[in-house]
N, C-alpha and C positions, 0 to 999 in steps of 0.2 A: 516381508513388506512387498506388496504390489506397483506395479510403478504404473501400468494402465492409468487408474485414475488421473494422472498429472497429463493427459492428451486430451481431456475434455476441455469444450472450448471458454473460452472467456466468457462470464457472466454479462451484462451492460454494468459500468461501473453502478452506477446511481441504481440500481438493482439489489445489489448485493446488501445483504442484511447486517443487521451491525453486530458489535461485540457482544458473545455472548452473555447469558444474564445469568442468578443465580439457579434457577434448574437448569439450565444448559452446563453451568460450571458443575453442575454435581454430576450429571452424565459425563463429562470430560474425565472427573475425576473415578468414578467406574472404572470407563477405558482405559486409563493411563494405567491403574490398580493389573488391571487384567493384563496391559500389554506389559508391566514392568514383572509379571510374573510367566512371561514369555508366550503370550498370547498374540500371535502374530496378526490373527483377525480383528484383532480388537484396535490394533494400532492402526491396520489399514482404515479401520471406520472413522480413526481420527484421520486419516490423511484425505479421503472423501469429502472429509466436512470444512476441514479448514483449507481446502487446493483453490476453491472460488474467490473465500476470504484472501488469501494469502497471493493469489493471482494477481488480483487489482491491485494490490500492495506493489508488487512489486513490479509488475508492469508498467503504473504508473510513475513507478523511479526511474525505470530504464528506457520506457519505450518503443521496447524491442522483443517480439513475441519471443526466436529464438533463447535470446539471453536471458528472457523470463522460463522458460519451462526448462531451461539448462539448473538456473539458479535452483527453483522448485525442488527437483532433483536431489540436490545437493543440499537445501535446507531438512528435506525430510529424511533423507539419509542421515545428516547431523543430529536430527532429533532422535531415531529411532537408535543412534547410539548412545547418545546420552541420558535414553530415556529412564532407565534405571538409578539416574541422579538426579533427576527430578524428586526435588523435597515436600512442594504442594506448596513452600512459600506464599507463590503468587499462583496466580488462576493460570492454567495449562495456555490460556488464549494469549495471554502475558506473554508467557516462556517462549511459546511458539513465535509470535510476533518478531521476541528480542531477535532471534535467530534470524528470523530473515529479512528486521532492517540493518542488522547488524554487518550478517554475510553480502547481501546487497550492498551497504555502502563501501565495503571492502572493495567488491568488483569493480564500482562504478571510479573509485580513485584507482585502480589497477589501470582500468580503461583512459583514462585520464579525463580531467576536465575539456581538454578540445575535441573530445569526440565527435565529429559528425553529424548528424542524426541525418538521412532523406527521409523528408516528405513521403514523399512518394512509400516509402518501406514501413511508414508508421500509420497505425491503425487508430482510431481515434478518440480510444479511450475515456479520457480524462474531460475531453473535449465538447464529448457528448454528453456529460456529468449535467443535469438542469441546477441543482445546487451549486457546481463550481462555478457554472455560467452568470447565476445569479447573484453569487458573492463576488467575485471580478470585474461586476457591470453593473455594480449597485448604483442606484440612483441617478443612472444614465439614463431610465426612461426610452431605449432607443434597438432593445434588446429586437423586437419586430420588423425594425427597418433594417439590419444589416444582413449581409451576407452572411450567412450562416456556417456556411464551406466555410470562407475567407475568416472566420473568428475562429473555428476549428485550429486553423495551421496556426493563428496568431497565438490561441491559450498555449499551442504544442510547445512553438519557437519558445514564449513566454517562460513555462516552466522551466526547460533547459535550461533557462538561464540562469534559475535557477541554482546555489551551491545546491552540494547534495545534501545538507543537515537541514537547507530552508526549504526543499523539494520534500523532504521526509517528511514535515512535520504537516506541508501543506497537503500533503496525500494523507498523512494518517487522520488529519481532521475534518479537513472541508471533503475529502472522497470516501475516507475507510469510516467518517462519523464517530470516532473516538471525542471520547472527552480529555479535556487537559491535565485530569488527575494519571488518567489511563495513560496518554503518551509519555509520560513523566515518568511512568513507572516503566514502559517497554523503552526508552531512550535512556532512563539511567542520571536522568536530570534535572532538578526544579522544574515546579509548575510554573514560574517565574519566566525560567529559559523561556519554556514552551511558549507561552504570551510573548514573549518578545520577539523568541524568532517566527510566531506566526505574524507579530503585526507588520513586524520586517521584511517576511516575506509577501504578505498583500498588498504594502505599498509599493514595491517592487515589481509583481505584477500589475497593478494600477496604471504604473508611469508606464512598461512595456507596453502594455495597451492604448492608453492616453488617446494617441491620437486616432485610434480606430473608434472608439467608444462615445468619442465626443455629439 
């Protein structure tokens, strides 16, 4: 396995293409075929293809370029050992997924909830999202007149705040464009949960916002 690919830069979030669909899952499942019969090329094409996906993923959990292409690292490593246990269950995009919100929310409790974050050291990802913009500022009407910098650091602050299960859920849908059947299946959870910790987590952001948005 190549590790090159994991220094390429961050895609724009709201760029980034969504889950793959049934011809993409059957090329997936090609690759996986090839690299679980120790085709080392073939796994690297999966690690090419899902490093942009899996980028914004987990970038937008942590907010930390570093600790994002540390994690990356370490997820595609975990895959490419257990990639020969890979049953085909679920869609390779699935499998992948579990792993790096999995291994992510592990780090971000290791890191603790009072982590820090500077301003200044965070890039602005999630921020520059047009769809996360527009779901957070719905029916404000006011999206034109604000500071635009100034609503950047607000969504930042915002998400931080964030637990890390309602930060997941709000990146894997309103950023990564999952569906709620989908995040259900890479969280291990009701599509119930999902619903709820997403309405939870938008009214949460709402009120963080509140007085900016008004």
């Amino acid at each position: 396995m190549q590790d090159s690919s994991l220094s390429a830069p961050a895609a724009p979030i709201a760029s980034l293409p969504g889950p793959a669909q049934n011809s993409s899952a059957a090329e997936d499942r090609i690759l996986v075929d090839r690299a679980q019969a120790g085709d080392t090329h073939a796994f690297d094409d999966l690690v090419r293809k899902y490093t942009p996906k899996l980028y914004g993923l987990v970038y937008n959990m942590t907010s930390n370029r570093e600790d994002t292409a540390d994690l990356l690292q370490d997820v595609f490593a975990k895959a490419y050992r257990s990639i020969k246990r890979f049953m085909g269950k679920s869609s390779f995009y699935t499998w992948i997924y579990s792993i790096a919100v999995n291994m992510t929310l592990n780090f971000l409790k290791k890191r603790g909830r009072h982590h820090k974050v500077s301003l200044d050291d965070v890039d602005t990802g999630i921020e520059n999202d047009p769809e996360f913009i527009r779901v957070t500022t719905a029916n404000t009407g006011t999206l034109r007149e604000v500071n635009i910098h100034e609503l950047q650091k607000r969504l930042n602050t915002a998400m931080m705040k964030l637990s890390e299960d309602h930060r997941t859920v709000v990146t894997l849908y309103d950023v990564q464009g999952l569906q709620h059947a989908e995040i259900s299946k890479i969280l291990g959870v009701s599509e119930g949960t999902v619903r709820s910790r997403l309405f939870y987590a938008h009214r949460l952001l709402q009120t963080y916002l509140e007085d900016f948005v008004k």
